[in-house]
C-alpha positions in Angstrom: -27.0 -14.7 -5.8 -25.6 -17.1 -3.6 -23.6 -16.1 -0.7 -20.0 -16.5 -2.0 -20.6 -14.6 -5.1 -23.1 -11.9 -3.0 -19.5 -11.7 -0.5 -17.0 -11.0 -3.6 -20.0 -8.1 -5.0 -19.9 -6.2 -1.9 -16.1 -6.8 -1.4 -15.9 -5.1 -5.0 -18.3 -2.8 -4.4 -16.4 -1.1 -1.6 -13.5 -1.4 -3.0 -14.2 0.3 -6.5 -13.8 3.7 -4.4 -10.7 3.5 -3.1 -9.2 1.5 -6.1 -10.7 5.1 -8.2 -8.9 6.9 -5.0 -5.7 5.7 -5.6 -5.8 5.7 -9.4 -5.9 9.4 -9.2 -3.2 9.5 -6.5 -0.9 7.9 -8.5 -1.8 7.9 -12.3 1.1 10.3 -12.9 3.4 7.5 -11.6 2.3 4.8 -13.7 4.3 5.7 -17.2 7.6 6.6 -15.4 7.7 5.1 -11.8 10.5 6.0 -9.4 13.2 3.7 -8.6 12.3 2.1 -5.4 15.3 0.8 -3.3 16.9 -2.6 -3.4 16.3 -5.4 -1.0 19.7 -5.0 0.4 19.4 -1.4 0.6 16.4 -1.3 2.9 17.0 -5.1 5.2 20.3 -5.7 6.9 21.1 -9.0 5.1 21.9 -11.5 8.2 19.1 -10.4 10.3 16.2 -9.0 7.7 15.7 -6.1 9.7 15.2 -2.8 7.9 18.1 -0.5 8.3 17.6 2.1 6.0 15.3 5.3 7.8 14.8 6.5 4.3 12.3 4.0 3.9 10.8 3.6 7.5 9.8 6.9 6.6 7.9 6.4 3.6 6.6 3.6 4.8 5.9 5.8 8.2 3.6 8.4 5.5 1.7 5.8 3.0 0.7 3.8 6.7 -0.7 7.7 7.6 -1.9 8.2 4.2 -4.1 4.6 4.5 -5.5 5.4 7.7 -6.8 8.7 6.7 -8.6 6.5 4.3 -10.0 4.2 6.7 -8.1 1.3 6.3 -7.2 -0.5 9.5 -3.4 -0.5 9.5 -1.2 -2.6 11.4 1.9 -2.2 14.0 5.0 -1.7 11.9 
């Protein structure tokens, strides 16, 4: 196996668990999804900065939810 394809195995390899993770997280979401907001519902239009605190917040709890899984999150 050369390198590149040895890479991409143990990239898919650790990321089969988390993929199975989130599958059962949110399987019950796939058939009827909610809504979601609109662009100009959650970014002020001139600047592009969000302005909605509904969604800061949710963003706020999946950034939570990902670093309890071990994902290195970034600075909102």
């Amino acid at each position: 196996m050369t390198g590149k394809k040895r890479s991409i195995f143990l990239f898919l390899l650790a990321a089969e668990p988390l993929a199975q993770e989130f599958y059962k997280k949110y399987e019950g979401l796939l058939k009827s999804p909610e809504s979601g907001f609109r662009y100009a519902e959650v970014y002020d239009l001139k600047t592009k900065k969000i302005i909605n605190e509904g969604y800061l917040r949710i963003q706020d709890e999946i950034r939570e939810e990902f670093k309890q899984m071990g994902f290195a999150i970034l600075p909102s």
